[in-house]
C-alpha positions in Angstrom: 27.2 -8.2 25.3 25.4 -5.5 23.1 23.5 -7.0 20.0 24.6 -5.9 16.6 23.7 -3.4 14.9 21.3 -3.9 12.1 22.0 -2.6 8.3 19.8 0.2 7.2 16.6 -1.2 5.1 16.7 2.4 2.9 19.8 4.4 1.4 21.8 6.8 2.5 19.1 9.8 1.4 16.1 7.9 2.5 14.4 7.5 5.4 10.5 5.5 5.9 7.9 5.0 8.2 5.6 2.2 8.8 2.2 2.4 10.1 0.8 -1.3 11.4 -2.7 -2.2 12.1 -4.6 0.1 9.8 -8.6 -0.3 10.2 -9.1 -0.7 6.2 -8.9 -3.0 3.7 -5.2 -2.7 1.7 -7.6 -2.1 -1.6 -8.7 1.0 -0.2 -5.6 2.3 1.3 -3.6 1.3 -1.8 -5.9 4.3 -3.8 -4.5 7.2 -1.5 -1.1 5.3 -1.3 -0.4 5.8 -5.2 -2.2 9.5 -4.9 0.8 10.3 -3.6 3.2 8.2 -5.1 6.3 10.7 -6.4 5.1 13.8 -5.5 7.1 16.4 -3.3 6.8 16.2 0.1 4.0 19.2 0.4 2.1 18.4 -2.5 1.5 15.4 -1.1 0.7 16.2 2.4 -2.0 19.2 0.6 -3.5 16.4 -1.3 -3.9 14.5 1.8 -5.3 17.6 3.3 -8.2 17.6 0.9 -9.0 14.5 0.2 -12.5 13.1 0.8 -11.1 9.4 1.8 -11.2 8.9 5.9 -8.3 7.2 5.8 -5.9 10.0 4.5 -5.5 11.4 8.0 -3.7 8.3 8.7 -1.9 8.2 6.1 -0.6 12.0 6.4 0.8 11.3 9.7 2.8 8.2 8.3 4.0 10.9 6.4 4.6 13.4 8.5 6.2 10.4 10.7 8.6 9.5 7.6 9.3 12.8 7.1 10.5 13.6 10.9 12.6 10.3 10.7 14.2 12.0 7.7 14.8 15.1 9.5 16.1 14.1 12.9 17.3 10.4 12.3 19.3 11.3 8.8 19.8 15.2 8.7 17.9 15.4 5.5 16.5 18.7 3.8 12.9 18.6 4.7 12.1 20.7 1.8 13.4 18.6 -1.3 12.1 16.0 0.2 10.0 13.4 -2.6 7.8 10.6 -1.8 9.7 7.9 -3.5 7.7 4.9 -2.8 4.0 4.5 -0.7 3.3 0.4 -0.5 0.8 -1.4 1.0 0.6 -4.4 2.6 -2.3 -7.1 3.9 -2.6 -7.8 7.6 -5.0 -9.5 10.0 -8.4 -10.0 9.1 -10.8 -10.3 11.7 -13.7 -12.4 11.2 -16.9 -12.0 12.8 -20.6 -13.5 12.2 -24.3 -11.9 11.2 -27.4 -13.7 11.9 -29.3 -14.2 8.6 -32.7 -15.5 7.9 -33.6 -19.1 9.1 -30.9 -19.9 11.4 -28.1 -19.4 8.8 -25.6 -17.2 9.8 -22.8 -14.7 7.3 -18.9 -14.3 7.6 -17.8 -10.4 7.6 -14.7 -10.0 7.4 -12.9 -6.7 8.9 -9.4 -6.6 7.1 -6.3 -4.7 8.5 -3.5 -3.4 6.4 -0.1 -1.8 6.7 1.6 1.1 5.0 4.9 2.1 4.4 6.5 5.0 3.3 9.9 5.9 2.0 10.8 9.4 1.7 13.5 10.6 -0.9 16.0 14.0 -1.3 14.8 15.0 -4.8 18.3 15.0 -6.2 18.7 11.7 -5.7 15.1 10.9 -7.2 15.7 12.8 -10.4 
């Protein structure tokens, strides 16, 4: 017996990615997320390209990911492509400990985020 199939979680002239497990706090992330909030699809991805934030690189291959889905999965036009929403979202945090002076010890916390993005055809975003 075959399961059922599950309804799409983006319209018709949408497609996302999701990117799980990122190695930075969603504060961080969340500051290159809404850099690219609404832009075309290659204005985005050269603003990616130069940015001085380390974790750009992942998020331009979420976009390059959500922009493949878009291509292949829904036969959308790559090139009026817009980035119609960039979200982040909180994760695990793993905590670890740092010896401090007279036996005392510190909690550092290493958090992990997730992004998601959801790219639009622009005549649907205007």
């Amino acid at each position: 017996m075959a399961q059922t199939k599950n309804a799409r979680r983006v319209g018709a002239t949408e497609a996302r990615a999701k990117v799980t497990n990122v190695r930075i706090s969603p504060q961080k992330l969340n500051l290159v997320a809404a850099s690219i909030r609404g832009l075309p699809v290659q204005k985005a991805l050269n603003e990616l390209e130069f940015s001085r934030k380390r974790i750009a690189i992942d998020v331009r291959k979420a976009l390059y990911s959500a922009v493949s889905n878009a291509e292949n999965n829904h036969n959308l036009d790559i090139d009026s492509l817009v980035v119609a929403e960039a979200f982040v979202g909180k994760n695990l945090v793993m905590k670890r400990f740092a010896s401090r002076a007279r036996g005392r010890s510190s909690r550092i916390l290493k958090p992990f985020s997730e992004i998601t993005i959801v790219v639009r055809e622009a005549g649907e975003a205007a």
